[in-house]
VMD Tcl script that builds the backbone (N, CA, C; Angstrom):
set m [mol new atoms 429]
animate dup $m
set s [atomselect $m all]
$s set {name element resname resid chain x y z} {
  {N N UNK 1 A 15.715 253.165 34.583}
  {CA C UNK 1 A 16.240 252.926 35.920}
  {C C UNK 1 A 17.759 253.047 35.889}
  {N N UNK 2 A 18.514 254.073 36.910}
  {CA C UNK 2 A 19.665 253.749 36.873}
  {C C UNK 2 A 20.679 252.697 37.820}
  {N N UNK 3 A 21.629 252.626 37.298}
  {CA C UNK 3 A 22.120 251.535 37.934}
  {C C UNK 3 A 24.246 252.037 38.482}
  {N N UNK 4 A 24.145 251.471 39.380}
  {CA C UNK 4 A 25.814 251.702 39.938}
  {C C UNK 4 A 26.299 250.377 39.615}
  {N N UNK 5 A 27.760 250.653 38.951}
  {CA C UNK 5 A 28.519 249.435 39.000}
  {C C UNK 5 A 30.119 249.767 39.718}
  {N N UNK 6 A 30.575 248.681 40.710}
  {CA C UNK 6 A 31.334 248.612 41.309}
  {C C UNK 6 A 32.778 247.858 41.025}
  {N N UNK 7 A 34.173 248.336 40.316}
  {CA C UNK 7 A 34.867 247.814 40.036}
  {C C UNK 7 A 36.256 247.981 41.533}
  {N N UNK 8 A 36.231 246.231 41.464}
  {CA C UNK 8 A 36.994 246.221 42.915}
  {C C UNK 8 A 38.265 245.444 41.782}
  {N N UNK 9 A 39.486 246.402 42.806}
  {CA C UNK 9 A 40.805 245.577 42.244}
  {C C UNK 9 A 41.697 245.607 43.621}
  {N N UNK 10 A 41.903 243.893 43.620}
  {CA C UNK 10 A 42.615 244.132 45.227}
  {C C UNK 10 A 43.622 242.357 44.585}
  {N N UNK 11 A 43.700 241.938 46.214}
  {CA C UNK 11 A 44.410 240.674 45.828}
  {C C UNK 11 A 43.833 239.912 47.243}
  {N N UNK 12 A 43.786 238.966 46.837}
  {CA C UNK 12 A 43.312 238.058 48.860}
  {C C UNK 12 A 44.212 237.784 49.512}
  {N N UNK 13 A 45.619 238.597 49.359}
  {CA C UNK 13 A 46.301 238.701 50.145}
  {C C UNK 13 A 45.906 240.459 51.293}
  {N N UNK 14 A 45.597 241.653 50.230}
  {CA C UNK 14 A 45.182 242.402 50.681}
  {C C UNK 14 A 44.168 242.510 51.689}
  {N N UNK 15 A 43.288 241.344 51.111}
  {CA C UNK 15 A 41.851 241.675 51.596}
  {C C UNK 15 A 41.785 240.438 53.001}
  {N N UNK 16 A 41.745 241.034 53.836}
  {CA C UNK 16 A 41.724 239.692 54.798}
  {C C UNK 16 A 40.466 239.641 55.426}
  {N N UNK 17 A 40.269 238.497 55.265}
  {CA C UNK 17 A 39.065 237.658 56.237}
  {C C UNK 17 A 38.102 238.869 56.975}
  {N N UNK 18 A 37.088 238.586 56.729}
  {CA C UNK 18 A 35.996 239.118 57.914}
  {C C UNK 18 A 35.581 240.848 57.209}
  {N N UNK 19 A 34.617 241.428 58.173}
  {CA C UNK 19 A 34.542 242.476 58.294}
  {C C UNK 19 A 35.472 243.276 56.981}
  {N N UNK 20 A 34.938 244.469 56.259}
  {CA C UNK 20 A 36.109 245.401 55.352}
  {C C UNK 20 A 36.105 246.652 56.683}
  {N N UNK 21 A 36.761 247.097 55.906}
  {CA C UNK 21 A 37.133 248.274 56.766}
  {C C UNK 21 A 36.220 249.270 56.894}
  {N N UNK 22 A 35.436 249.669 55.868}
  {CA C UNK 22 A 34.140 250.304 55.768}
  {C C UNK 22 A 33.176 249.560 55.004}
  {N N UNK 23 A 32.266 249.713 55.441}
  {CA C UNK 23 A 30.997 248.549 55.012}
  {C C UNK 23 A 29.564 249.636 54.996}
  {N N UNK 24 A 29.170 249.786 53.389}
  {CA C UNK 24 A 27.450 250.276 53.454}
  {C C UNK 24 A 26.906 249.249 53.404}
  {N N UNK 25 A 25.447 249.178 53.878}
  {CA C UNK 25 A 24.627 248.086 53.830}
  {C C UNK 25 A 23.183 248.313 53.832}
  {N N UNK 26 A 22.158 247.446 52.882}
  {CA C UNK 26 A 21.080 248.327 52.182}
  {C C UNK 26 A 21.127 249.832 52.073}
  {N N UNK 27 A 21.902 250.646 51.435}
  {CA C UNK 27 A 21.693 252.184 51.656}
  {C C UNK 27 A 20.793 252.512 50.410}
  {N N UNK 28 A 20.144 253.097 50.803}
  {CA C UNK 28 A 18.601 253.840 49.752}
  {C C UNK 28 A 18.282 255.097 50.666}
  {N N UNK 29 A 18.110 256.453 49.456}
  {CA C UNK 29 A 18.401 257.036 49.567}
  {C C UNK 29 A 16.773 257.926 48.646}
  {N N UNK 30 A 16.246 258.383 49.175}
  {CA C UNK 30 A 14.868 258.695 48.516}
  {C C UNK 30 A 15.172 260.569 48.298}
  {N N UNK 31 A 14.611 261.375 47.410}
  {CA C UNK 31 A 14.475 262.904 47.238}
  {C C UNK 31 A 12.855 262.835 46.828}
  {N N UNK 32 A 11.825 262.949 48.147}
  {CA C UNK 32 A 10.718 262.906 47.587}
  {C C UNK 32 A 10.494 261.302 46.903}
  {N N UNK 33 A 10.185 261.495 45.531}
  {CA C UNK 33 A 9.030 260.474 44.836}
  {C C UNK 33 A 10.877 259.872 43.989}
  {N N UNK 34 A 11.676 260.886 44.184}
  {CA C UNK 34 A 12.521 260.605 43.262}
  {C C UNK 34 A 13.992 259.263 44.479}
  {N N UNK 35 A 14.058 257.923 43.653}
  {CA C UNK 35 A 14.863 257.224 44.195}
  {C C UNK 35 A 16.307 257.453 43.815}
  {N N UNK 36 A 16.886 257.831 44.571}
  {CA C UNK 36 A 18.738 257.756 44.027}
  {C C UNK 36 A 19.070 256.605 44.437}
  {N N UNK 37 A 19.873 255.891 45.439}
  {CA C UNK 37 A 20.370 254.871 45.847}
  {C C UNK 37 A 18.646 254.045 46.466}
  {N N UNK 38 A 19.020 252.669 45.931}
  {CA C UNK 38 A 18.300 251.906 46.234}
  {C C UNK 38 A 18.768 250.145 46.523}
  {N N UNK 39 A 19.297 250.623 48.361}
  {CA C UNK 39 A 19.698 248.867 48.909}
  {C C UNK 39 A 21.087 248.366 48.059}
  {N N UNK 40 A 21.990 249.472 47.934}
  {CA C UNK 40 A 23.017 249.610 47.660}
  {C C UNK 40 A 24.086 249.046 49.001}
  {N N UNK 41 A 24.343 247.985 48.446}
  {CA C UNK 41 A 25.646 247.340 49.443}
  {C C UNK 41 A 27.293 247.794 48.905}
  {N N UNK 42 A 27.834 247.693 49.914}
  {CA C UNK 42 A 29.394 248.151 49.445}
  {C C UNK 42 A 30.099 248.048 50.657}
  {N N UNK 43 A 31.012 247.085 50.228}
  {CA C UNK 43 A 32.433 246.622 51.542}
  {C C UNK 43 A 33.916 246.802 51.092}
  {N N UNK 44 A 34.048 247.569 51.710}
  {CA C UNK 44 A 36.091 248.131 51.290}
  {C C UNK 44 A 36.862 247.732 52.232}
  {N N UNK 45 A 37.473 247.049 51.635}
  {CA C UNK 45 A 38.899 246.174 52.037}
  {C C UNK 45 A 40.373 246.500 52.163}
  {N N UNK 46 A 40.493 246.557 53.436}
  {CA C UNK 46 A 42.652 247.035 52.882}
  {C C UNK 46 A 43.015 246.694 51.826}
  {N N UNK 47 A 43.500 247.891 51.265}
  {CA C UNK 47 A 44.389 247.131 49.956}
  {C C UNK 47 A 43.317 247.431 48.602}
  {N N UNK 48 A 42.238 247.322 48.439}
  {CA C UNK 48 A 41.187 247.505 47.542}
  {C C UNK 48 A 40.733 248.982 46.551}
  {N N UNK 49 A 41.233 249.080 45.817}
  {CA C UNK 49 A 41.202 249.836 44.752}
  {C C UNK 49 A 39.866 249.810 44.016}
  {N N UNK 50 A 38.741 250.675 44.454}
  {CA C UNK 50 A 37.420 250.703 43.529}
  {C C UNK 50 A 37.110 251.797 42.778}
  {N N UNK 51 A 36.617 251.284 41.312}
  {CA C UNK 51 A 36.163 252.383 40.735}
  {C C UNK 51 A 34.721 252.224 40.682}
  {N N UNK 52 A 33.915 253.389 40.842}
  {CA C UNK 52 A 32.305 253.414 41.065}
  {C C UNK 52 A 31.911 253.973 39.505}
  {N N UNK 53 A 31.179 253.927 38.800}
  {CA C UNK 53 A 30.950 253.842 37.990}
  {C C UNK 53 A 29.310 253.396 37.216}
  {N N UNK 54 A 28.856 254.792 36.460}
  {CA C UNK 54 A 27.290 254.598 36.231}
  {C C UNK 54 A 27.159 255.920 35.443}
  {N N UNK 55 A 25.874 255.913 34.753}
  {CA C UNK 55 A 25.478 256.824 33.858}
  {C C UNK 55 A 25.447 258.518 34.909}
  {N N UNK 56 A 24.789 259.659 34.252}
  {CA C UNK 56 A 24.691 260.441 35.237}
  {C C UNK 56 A 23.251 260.483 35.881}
  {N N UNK 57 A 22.789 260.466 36.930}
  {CA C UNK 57 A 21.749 260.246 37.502}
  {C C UNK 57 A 21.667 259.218 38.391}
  {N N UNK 58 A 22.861 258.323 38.240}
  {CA C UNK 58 A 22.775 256.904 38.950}
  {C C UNK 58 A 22.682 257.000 39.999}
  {N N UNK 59 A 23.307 257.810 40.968}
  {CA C UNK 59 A 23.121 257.746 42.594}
  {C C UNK 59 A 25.101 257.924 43.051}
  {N N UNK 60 A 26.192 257.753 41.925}
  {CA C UNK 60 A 27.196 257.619 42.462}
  {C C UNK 60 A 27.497 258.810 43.447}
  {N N UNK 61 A 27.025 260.246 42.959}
  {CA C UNK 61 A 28.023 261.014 44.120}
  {C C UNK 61 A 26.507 260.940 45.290}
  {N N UNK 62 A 25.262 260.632 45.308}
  {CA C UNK 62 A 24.640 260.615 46.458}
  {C C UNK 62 A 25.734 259.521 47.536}
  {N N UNK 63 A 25.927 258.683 46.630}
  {CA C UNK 63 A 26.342 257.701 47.351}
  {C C UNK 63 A 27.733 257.614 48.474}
  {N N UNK 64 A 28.487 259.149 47.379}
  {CA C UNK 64 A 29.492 259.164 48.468}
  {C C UNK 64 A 29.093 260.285 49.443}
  {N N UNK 65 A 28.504 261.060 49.052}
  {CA C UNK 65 A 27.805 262.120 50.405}
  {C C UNK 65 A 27.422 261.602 51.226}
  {N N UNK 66 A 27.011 260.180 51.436}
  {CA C UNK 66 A 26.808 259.165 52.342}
  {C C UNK 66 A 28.029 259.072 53.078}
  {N N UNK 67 A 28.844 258.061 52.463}
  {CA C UNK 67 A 29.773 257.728 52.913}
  {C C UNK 67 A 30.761 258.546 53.510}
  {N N UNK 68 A 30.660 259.773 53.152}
  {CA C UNK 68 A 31.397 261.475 53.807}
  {C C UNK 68 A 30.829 261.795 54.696}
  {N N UNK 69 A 29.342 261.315 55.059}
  {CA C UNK 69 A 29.013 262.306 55.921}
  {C C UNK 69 A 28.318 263.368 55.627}
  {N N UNK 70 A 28.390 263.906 54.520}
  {CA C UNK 70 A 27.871 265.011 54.033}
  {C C UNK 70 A 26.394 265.181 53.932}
  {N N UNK 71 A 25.383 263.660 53.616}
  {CA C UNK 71 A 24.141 263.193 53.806}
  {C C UNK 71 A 24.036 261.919 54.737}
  {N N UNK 72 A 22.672 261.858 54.916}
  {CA C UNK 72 A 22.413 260.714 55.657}
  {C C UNK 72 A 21.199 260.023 54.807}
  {N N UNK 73 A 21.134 258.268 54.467}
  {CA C UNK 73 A 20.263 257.801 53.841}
  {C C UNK 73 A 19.263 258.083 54.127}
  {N N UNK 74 A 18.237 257.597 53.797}
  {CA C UNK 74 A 16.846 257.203 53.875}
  {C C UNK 74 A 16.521 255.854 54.790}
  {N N UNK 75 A 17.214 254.584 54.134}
  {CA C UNK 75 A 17.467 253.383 54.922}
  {C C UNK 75 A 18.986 253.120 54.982}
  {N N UNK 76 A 19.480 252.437 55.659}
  {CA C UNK 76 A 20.859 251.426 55.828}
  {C C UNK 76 A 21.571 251.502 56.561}
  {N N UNK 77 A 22.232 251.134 56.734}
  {CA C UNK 77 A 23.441 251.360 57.766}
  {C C UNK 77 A 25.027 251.351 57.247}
  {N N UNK 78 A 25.982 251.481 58.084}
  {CA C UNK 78 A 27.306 251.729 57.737}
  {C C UNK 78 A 28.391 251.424 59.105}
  {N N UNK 79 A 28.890 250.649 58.664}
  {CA C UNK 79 A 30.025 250.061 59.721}
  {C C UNK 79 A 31.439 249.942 59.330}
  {N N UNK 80 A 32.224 250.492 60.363}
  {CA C UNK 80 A 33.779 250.428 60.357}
  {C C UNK 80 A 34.309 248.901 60.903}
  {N N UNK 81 A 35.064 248.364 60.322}
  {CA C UNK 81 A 35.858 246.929 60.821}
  {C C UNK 81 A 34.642 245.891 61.817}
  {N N UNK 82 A 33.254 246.098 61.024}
  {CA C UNK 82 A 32.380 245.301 61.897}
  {C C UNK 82 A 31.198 246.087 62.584}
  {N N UNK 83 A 31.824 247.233 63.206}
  {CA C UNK 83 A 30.875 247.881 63.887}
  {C C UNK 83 A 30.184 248.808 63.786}
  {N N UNK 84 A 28.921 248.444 63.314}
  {CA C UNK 84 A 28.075 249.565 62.847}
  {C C UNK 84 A 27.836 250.833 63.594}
  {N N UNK 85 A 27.913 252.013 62.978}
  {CA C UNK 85 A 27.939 253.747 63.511}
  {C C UNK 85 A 26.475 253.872 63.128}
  {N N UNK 86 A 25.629 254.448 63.878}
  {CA C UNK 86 A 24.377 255.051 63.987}
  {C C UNK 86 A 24.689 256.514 63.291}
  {N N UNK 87 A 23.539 256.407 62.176}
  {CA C UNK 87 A 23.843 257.553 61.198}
  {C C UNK 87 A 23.671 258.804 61.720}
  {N N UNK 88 A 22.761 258.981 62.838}
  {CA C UNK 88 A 22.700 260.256 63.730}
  {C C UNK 88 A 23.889 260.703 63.993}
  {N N UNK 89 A 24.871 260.478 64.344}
  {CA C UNK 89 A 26.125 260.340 65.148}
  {C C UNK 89 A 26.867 260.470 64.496}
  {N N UNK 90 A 26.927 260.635 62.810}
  {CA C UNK 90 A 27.627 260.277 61.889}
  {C C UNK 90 A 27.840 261.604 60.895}
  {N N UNK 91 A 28.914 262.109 61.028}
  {CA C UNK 91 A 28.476 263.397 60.126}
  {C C UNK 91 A 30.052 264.071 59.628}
  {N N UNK 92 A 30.624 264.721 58.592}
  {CA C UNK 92 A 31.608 264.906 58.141}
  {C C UNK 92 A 32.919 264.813 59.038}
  {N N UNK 93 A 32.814 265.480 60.106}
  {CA C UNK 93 A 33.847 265.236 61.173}
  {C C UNK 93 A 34.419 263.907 61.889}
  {N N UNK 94 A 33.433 263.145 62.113}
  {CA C UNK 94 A 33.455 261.986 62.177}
  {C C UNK 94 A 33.863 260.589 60.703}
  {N N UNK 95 A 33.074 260.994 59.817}
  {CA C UNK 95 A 34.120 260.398 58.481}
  {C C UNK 95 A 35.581 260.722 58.360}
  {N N UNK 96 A 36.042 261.934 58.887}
  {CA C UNK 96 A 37.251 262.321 58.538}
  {C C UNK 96 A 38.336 261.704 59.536}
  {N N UNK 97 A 37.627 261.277 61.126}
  {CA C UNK 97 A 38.112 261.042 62.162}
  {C C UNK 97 A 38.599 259.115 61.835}
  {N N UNK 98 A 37.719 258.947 60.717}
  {CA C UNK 98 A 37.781 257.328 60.898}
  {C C UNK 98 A 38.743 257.391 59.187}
  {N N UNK 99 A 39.168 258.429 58.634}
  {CA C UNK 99 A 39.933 258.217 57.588}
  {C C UNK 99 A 39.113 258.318 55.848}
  {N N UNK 100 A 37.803 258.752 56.375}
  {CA C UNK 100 A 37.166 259.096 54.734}
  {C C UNK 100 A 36.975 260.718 54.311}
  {N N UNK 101 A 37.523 260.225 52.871}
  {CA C UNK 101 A 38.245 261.588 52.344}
  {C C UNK 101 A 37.203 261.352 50.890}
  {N N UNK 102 A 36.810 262.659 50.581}
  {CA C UNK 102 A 36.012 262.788 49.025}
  {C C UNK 102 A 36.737 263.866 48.141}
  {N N UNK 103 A 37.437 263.300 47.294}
  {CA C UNK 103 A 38.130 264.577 46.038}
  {C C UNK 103 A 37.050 264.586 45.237}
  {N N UNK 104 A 36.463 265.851 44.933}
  {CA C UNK 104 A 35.372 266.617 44.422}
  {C C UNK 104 A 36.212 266.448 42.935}
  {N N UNK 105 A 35.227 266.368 41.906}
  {CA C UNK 105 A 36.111 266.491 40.426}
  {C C UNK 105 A 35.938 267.986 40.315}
  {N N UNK 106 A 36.005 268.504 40.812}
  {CA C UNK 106 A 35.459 270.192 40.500}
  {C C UNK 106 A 37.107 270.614 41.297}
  {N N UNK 107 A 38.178 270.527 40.290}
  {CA C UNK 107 A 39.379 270.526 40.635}
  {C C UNK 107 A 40.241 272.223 40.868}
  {N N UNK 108 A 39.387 273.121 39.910}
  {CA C UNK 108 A 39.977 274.311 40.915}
  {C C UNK 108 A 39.256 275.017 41.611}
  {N N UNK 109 A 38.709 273.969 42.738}
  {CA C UNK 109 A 38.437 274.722 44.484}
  {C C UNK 109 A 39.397 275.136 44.969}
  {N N UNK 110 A 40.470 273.743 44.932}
  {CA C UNK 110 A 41.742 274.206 45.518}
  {C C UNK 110 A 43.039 274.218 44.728}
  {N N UNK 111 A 42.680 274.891 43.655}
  {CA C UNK 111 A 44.008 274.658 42.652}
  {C C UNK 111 A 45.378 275.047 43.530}
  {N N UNK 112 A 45.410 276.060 44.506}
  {CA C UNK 112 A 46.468 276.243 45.003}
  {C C UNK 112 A 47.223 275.411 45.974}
  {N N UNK 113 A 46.548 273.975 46.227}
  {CA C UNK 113 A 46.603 273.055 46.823}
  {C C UNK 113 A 47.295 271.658 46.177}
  {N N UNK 114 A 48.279 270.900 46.490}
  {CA C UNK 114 A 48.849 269.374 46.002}
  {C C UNK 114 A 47.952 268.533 45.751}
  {N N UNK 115 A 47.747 267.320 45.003}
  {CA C UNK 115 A 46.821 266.313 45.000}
  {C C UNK 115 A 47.168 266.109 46.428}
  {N N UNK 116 A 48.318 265.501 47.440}
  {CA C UNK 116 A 48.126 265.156 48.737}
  {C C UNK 116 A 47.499 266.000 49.894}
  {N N UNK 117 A 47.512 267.550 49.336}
  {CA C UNK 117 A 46.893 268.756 50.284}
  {C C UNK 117 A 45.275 268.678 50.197}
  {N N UNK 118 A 45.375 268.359 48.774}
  {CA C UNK 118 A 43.235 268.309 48.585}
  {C C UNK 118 A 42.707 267.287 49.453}
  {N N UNK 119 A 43.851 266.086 49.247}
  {CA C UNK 119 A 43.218 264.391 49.666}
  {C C UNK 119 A 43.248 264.588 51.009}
  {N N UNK 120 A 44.332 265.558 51.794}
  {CA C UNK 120 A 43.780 265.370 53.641}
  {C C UNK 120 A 43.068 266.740 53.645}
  {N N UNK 121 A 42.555 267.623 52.953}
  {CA C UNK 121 A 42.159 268.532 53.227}
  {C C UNK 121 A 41.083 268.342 54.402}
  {N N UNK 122 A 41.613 269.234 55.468}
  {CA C UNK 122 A 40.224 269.180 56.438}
  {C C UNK 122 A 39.764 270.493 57.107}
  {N N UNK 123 A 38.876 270.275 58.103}
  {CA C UNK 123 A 38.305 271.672 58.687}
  {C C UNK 123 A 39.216 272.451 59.192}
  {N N UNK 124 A 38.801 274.033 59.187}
  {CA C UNK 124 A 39.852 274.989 59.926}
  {C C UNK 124 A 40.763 274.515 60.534}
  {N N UNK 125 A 41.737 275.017 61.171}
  {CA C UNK 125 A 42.015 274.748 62.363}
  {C C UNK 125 A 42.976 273.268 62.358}
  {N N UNK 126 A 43.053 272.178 61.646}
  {CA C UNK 126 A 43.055 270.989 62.059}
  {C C UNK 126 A 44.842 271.229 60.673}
  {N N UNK 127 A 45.176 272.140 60.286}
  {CA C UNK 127 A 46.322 271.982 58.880}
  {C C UNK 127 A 47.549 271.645 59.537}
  {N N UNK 128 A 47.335 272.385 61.174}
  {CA C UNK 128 A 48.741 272.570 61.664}
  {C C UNK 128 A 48.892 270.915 62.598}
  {N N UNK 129 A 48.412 270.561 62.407}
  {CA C UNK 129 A 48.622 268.666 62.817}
  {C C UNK 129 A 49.378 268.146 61.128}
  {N N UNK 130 A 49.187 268.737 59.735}
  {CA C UNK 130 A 49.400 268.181 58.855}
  {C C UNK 130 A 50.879 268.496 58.817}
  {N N UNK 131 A 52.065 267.651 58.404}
  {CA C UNK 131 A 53.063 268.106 57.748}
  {C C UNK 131 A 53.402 268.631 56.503}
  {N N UNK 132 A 53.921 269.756 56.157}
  {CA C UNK 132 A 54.094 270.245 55.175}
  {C C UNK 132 A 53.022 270.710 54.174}
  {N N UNK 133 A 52.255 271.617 54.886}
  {CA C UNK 133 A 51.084 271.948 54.843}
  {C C UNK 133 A 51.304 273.219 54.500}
  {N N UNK 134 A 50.939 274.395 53.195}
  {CA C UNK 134 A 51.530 275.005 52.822}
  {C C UNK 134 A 50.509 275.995 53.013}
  {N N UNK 135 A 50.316 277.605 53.071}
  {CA C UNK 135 A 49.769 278.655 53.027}
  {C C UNK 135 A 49.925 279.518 52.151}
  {N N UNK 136 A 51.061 279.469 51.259}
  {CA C UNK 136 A 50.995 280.188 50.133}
  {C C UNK 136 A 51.076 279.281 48.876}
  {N N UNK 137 A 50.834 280.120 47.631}
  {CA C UNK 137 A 50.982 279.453 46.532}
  {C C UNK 137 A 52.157 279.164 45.911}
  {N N UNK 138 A 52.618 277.872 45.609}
  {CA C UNK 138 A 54.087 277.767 44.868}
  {C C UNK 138 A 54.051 277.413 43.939}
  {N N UNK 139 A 55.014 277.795 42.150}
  {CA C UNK 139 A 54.840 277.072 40.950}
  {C C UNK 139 A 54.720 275.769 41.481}
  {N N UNK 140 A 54.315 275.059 40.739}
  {CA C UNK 140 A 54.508 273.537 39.944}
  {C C UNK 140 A 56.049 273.222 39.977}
  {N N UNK 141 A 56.651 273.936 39.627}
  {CA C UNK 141 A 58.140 273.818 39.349}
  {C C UNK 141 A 59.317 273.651 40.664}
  {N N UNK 142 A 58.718 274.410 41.794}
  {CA C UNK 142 A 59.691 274.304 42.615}
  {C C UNK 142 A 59.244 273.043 44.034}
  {N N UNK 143 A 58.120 272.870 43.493}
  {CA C UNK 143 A 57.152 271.870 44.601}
  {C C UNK 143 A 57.839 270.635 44.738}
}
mol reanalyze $m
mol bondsrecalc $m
mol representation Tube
mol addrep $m
């Protein structure tokens, strides 16, 4: 059986009272006969620094295709500052609209891209809202 472990580093000054800012709740996640996530809870807090962490098979990147948008569970739900989003309704454009971002470890997709260009990377169309948002390639050196 695999298992996810969740390393949270914050301070309770960061983390205030109530509601996190994004909240999964029971998420299980079925392929057929095969279980990935199973009633997987997870609440992120201003300020909260997590590392996810598990063998390979565990469910970690199902888990963020969830949280991206990119999939939708099997069971659970998912709420911003309290208020739960109906997973129908819920789909990459909308993660991106409420501030969730996934850096792929598969790092030259966008080698021609900054760690800060990958981290807002978004759909067509949407670069020229970004500042300093670049179209060609520049050394390392003059960046």
């Amino acid at each position: 059986m695999s298992h996810i472990a969740v390393a949270v580093q914050g301070t309770a000054a960061a983390a205030p009272a109530g509601p996190g800012v994004v909240s999964l709740s029971g998420i299980t996640k079925s392929f057929g006969p095969t279980l990935a996530n199973a009633g997987i809870d997870l609440s992120v807090r201003a300020g909260d620094v997590i590392g996810l962490v598990g063998g390979n098979g565990a469910g970690k990147s199902t888990l963020m295709r969830i949280l991206c948008g990119t999939m939708w569970p099997t069971l659970g739900a998912i709420s911003f500052a309290g208020e739960e989003v109906v997973f129908a309704a819920y789909d990459t454009g909308e993660a991106q609209r409420r501030g969730i971002r996934m850096v792929h470890q598969e790092l030259s997709l966008c080698a021609n891209l900054s760690v800060a260009e990958n981290f807002f990377l978004e759909t067509p169309g949407d670069s020229a809202s970004r500042p300093g948002w670049r179209t060609t390639r520049r050394s390392r050196d003059s960046a």
